[in-house]
C-alpha positions in Angstrom: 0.0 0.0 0.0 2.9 2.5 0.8 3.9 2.9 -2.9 0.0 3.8 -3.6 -0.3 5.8 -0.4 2.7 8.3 -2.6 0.5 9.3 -5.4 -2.0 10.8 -2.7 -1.9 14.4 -2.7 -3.2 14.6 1.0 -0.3 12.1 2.0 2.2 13.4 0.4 4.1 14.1 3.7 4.1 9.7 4.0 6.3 9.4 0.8 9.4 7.8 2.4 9.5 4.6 4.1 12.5 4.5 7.3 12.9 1.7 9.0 13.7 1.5 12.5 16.7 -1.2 13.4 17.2 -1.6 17.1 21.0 -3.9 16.4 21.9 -2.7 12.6 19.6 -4.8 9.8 19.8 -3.7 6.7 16.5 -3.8 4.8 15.8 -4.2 1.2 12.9 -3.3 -0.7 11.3 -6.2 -3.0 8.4 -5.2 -6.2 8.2 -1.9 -8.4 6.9 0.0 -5.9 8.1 4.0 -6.0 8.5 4.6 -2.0 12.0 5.1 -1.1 13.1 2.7 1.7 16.1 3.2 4.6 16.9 1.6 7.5 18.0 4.0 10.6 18.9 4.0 14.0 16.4 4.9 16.3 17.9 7.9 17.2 17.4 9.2 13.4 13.8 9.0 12.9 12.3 11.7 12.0 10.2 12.7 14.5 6.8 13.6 12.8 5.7 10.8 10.3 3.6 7.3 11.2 5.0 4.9 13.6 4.1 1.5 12.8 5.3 -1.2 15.5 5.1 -4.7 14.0 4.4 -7.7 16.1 6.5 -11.0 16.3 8.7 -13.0 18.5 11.4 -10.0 18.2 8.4 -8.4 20.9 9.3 -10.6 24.1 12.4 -9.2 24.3 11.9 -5.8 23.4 9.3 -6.1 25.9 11.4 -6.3 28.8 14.5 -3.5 27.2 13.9 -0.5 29.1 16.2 1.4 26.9 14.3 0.2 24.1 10.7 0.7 25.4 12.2 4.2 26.5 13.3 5.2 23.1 9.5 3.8 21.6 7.6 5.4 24.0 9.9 9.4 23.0 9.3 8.1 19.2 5.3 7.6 19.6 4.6 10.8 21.5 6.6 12.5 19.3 4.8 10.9 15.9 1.5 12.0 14.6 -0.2 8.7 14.9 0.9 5.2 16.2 -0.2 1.6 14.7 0.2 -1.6 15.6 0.3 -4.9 14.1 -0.4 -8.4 16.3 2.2 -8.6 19.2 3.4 -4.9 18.8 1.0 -3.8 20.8 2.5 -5.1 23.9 5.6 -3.2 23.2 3.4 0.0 23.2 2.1 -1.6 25.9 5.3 -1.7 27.8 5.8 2.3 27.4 2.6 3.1 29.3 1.0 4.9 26.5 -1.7 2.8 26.6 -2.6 3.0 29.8 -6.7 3.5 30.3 -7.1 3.1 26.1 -8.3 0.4 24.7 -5.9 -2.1 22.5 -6.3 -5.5 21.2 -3.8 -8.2 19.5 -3.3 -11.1 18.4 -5.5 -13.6 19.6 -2.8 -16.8 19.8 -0.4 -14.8 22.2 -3.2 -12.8 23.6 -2.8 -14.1 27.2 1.3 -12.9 26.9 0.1 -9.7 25.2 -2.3 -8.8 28.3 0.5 -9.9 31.0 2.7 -7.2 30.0 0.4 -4.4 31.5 -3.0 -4.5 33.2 -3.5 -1.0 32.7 -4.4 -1.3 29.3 -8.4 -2.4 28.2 -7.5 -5.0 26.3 -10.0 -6.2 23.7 -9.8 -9.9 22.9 -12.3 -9.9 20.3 -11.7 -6.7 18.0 -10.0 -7.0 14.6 -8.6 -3.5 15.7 -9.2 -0.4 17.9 -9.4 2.9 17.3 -8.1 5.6 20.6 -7.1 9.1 19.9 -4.1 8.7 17.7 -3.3 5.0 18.8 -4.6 2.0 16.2 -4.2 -1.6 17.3 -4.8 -4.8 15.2 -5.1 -8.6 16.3 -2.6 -9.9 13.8 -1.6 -9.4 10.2 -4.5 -9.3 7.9 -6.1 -7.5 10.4 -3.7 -5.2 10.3 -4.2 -4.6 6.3 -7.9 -3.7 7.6 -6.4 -1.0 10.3 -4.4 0.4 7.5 -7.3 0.5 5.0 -9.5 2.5 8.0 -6.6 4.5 8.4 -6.3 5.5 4.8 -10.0 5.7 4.6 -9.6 8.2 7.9 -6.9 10.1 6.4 -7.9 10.2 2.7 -11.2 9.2 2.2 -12.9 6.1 1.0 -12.3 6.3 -2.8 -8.7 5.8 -1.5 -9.3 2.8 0.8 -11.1 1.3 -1.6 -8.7 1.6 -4.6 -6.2 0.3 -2.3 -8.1 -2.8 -1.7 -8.6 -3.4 -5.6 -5.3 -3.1 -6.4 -4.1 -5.1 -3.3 -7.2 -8.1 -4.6 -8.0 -7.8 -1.4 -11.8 -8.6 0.4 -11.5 -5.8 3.2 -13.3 -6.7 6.8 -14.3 -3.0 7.5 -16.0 -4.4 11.2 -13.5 -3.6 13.8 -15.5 -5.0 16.5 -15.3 -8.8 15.0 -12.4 -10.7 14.8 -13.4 -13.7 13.3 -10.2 -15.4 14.4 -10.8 -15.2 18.1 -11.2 -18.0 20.6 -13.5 -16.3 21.5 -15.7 -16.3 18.5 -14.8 -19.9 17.0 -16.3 -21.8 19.7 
């Protein structure tokens, strides 16, 4: 979606794509796509673009990195708006930031997820959530949806939905139901 996202005149400000490498990776971009792609240190972000915190078993020891979680929580109140995919949200988590707002993630390592702070309203069952500038998503084609609401949020919904063509995509626009949940498979 990022190399789609570039041709938006009201997201024009999104146009480069920096990644953020906590011990030095390198990343490479892969397709045609027109987005310009770095990897930095944390320390040379620029402050006032879209954090998006991916989930995975990198997480679990984030989790407990104070410098780390010190460093994410400076680079989320400093960025306009903060997303998170499956597991990430317990690093955000981890910074207090989501203290008394509702968050959700993935539903196999939902019981981890929660343990990491009680202060958060956890949602088992949503796909995402929606608070103030904070979007959560249970895994990774939920996160797709959270991205297309975001766009839609941002841009409007002629550019979520020409996202979703070009992407073949059938978009789940309820972010109260995650059909993957326990809790909604039994």
């Amino acid at each position: 979606m990022s190399w789609y996202m570039t041709n938006q005149p009201a997201l024009s400000n999104f146009s480069t794509i920096r990644f953020i490498s906590a011990v030095g990776l390198t990343w490479r971009r892969c397709g045609a796509g027109h987005v310009p792609v770095s990897a930095v240190g944390p320390n040379e972000i620029d402050h006032r673009g879209i954090l998006l915190i991916p989930g995975g078993d990198g997480t679990r020891p984030l989790s407990k990195d104070r410098q780390w979680l010190d460093r994410l929580r400076d680079l989320s109140c400093e960025a306009s708006h903060v997303l998170t995919v499956c597991t990430g949200s317990a690093l955000l988590a981890a910074t207090g930031l989501l203290n008394g707002r509702r968050a959700t993630s993935n539903d196999l390592a939902f019981d981890w997820v929660t343990s990491v702070s009680d202060r958060v309203t956890w949602i088992r069952d949503a796909r995402w959530t929606v608070d103030g500038n904070f979007r959560t998503s249970s895994g990774i084609s939920a996160g797709i949806d959270m991205a297309l609401s975001f766009i839609e949020d941002m841009v409007g919904p002629d550019a979520a939905d020409r996202a979703t063509t070009e992407m073949e995509y059938v978009r789940n626009q309820d972010s109260n139901f995650d059909p993957f949940s326990r809790s909604n498979t039994h």
